[in-house]
C-alpha positions as CSV (number, residue, x, y, z in Angstrom):
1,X,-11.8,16.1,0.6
2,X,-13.8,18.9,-1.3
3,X,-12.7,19.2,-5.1
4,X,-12.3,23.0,-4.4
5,X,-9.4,22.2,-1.8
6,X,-7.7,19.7,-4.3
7,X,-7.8,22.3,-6.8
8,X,-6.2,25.2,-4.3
9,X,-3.5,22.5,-3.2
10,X,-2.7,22.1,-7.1
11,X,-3.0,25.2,-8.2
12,X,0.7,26.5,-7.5
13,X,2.4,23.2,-8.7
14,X,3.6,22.6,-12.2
15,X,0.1,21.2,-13.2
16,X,-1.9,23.8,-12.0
17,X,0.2,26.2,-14.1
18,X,0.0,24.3,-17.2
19,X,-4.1,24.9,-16.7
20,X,-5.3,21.6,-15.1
21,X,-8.1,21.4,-13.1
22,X,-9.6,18.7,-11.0
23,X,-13.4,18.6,-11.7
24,X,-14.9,15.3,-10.0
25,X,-13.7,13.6,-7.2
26,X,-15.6,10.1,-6.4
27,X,-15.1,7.1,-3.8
28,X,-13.4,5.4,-6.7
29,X,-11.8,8.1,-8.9
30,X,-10.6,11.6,-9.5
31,X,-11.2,13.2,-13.2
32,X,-9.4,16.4,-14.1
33,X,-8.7,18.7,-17.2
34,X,-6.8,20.7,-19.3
35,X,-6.4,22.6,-22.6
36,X,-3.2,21.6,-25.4
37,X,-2.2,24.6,-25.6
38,X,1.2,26.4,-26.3
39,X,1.8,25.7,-22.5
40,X,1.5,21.8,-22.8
41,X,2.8,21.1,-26.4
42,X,5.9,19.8,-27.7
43,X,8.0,21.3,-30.7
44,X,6.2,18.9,-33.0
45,X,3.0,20.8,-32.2
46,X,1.2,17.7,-30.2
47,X,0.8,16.7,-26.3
48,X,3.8,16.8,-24.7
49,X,4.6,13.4,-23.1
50,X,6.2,14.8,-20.0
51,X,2.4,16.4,-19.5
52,X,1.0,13.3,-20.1
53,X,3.5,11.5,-17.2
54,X,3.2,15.0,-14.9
55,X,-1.1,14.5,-15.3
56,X,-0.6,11.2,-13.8
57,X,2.3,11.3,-10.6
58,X,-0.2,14.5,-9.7
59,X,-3.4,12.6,-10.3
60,X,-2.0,8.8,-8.7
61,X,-0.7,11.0,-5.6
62,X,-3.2,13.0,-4.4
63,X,-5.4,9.9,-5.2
64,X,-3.2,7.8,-3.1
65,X,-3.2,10.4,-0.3
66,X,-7.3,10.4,-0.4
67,X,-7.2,7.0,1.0
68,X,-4.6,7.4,3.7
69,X,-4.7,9.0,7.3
70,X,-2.5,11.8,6.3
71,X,-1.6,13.1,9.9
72,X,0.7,9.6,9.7
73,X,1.3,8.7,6.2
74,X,2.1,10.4,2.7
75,X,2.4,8.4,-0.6
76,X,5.1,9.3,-3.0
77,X,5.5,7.7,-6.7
78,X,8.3,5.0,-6.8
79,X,7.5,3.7,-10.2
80,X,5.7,5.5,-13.5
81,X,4.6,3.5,-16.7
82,X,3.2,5.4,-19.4
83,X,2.0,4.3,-23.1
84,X,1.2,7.1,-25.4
85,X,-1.8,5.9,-28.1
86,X,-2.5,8.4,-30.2
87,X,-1.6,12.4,-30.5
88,X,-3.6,15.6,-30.1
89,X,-2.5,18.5,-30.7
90,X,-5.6,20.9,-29.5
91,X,-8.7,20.9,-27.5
92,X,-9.4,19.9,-24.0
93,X,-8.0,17.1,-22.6
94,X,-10.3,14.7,-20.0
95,X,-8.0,12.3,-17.4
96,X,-9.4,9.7,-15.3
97,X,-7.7,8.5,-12.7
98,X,-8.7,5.0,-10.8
99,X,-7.4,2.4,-8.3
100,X,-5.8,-0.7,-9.5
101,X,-4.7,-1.7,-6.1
102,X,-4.7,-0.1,-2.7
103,X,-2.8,-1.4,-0.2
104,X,-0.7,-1.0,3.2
105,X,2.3,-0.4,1.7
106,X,1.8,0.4,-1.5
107,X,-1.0,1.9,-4.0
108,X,-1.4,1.2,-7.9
109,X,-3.5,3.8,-9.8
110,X,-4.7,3.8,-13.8
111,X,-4.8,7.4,-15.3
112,X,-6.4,7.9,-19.1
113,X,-6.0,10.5,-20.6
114,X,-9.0,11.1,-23.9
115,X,-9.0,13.9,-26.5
116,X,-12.6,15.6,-26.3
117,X,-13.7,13.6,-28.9
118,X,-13.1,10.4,-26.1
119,X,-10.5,8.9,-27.7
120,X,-7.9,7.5,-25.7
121,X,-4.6,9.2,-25.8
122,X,-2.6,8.3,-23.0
123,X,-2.7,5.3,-20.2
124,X,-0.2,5.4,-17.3
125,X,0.2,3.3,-13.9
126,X,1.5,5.3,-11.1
127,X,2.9,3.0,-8.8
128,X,3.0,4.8,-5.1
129,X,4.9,3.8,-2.1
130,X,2.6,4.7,1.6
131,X,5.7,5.3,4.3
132,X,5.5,7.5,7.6
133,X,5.5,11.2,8.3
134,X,8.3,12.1,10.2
């Protein structure tokens, strides 16, 4: 799939509101990005968690779907795990999103998230279940 057709399919959603942007789709990974801003901070002034954990079930799923025929199967998040490392609380944030495991049945996928001066802020396993379209 073309990075400019990710981008149109998130650009509606909450992500894609909050100003994230895919900008690299590989065999092996997706990396995105977006601004802390007044749009994705918290009242303390830093990254909001919930951005952090909304990066992640965006970035795991469409990952997930990438590596499914999806005229019969979708993958939907049944399990997210996120440890928050360090704060920001401006700049551009780079994510990174790679496969832990890929499977029949289900998928397991790694998302960092790293301030622009590559420290690592955020890492969160997305856990995705593959079932049937109706």
């Amino acid at each position: 799939m073309e990075l400019d057709t990710v981008n149109a399919m998130s650009a509606k959603d909450m992500i894609g509101r909050l100003g994230f942007a895919y900008t690299a789709i590989g065999d092996d990974f997706l990396v995105a990005t977006f601004m802390v801003d007044e749009r994705t901070r918290q009242p303390m002034g830093l990254l909001h968690g919930g951005m952090s954990c909304a990066v992640s079930e965006s970035m795991g799923s469409v990952a997930a779907n990438l590596c499914v025929d999806r005229t019969r199967y979708a993958c939907v998040g049944i399990d997210l795990n996120a440890s928050h490392l360090r704060g920001a609380s401006e700049g551009q944030i780079n994510a990174r999103c790679t496969p832990i495991r890929v499977g029949r049945s289900t998928q397991v996928w790694q998302t960092d998230l790293y301030d622009d001066r590559e420290r690592h802020l955020c890492v969160s396993r997305l856990t995705v279940a593959v079932i049937d379209r109706p």
